[in-house]
C-alpha positions, 0 to 999 in steps of 0.5 A: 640943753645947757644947764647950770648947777649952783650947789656949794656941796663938791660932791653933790655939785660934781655928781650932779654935773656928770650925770646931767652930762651924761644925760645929754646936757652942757652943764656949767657949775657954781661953788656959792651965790655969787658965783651962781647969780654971775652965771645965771645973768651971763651964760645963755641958759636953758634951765637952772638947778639952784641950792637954797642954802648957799653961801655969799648970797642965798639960793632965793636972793639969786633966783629973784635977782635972776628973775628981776632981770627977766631971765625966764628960763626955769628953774629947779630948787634944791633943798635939804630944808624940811619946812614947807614954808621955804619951798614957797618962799622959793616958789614965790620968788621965781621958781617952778619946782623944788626938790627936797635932798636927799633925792634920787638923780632920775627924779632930779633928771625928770623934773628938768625934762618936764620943765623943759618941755613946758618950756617949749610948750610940749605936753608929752616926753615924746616931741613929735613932728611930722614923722619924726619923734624924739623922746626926751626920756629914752633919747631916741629918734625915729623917722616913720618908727623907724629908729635913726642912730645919732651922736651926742652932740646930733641929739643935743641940736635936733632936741633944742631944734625940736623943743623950739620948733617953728623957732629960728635959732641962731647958729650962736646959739646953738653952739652955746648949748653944744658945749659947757664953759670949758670947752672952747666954742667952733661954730663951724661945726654947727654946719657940720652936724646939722648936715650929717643930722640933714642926710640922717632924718632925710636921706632922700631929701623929701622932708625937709626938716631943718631949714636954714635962713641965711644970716639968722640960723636954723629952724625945725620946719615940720610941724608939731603934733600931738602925742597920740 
């Protein structure tokens, strides 16, 4: 998942940034509002943590510009302001939920994970397909309860895969997603892991989990279920 943090405090912005990546997150960051609304309209986005109080352009004005030009991925307010009034306001303008500083990081890290997950249209912190169950809290990945071991960036693909299931998602995309700004982008690796993450959740070549549609991408094939 690839987030964006538009904080003009350095601390909080560079704390903010580490423990979203060592969540499992690509993360880019802006210093002030402009730098922000830049990011917001150019970097494929999955979701976005967005200070009220910036400078050059404020938190509410770049979430309603965002919102104009019908960016629709969610949006998480940041705010050191105790007056319920500007949590509406922000609300109003395009957000989908606010949290108050000082705050706690894993209250932060939930809210994301729920707003993503709604996103996608899943209920439960447990995306289940098939035999196959990834939860989005503790990052683990089983195939018939049993546990499969991946890497970073396998994890990364298999969840946007499975948030999107039934999606055709590009291999552009999904690289956008693997890697933050200060990365230099290799598609071809994108072959590589979904192939490694091919021969982890289906040894035996029976499920089929992740098809590929020459020209268009990659889908997560195996049907959504329930949390039960």
């Amino acid at each position: 998942m690839r987030a964006l943090v538009v904080e003009d405090e350095a601390a909080l912005r560079q704390s903010l940034k580490s423990e979203l990546a060592a969540a499992g997150f690509s993360v880019d960051v802006a210093q002030d509002g402009e730098e922000g609304l830049f990011a917001g309209l150019e970097y494929p986005l999955d979701v976005a943590l967005i200070d009220l109080g910036l400078p050059k352009l404020s938190g509410l004005e770049v979430i309603r510009r965002l919102r104009a030009a019908h960016k629709t991925y969610p949006i998480l307010i940041l705010t050191a302001r105790d007056n319920w009034q500007d949590k509406v306001e922000g609300l109003q303008a395009g957000a989908d939920d606010y949290v108050a500083k000082p705050f706690h990081f894993e209250e932060v890290l939930a809210r994301l994970q729920a707003l993503l997950r709604r996103a996608g249209g899943w209920a439960s912190p447990e995306l289940k397909c098939g035999p196959v169950t990834l939860d989005t809290r503790a990052q683990t990945v089983a195939v018939d309860g049993v546990a499969v071991e991946l890497t970073t960036f396998e994890y990364r693909i298999l969840e946007h895969l499975m948030l999107r299931a039934g999606e055709v998602i590009s291999k552009a995309e999904l690289t956008e997603r693997l890697y933050d700004q200060d990365f230099e982008r290799d598609s071809n690796v994108i072959e590589v892991l979904v192939g490694r993450l091919r021969r982890k959740l289906d040894p035996n070549e029976q499920l089929k989990p992740i098809e590929t549609l020459r020209g268009r991408g990659y889908r997560f094939s195996l049907a959504r279920q329930s949390a039960g």
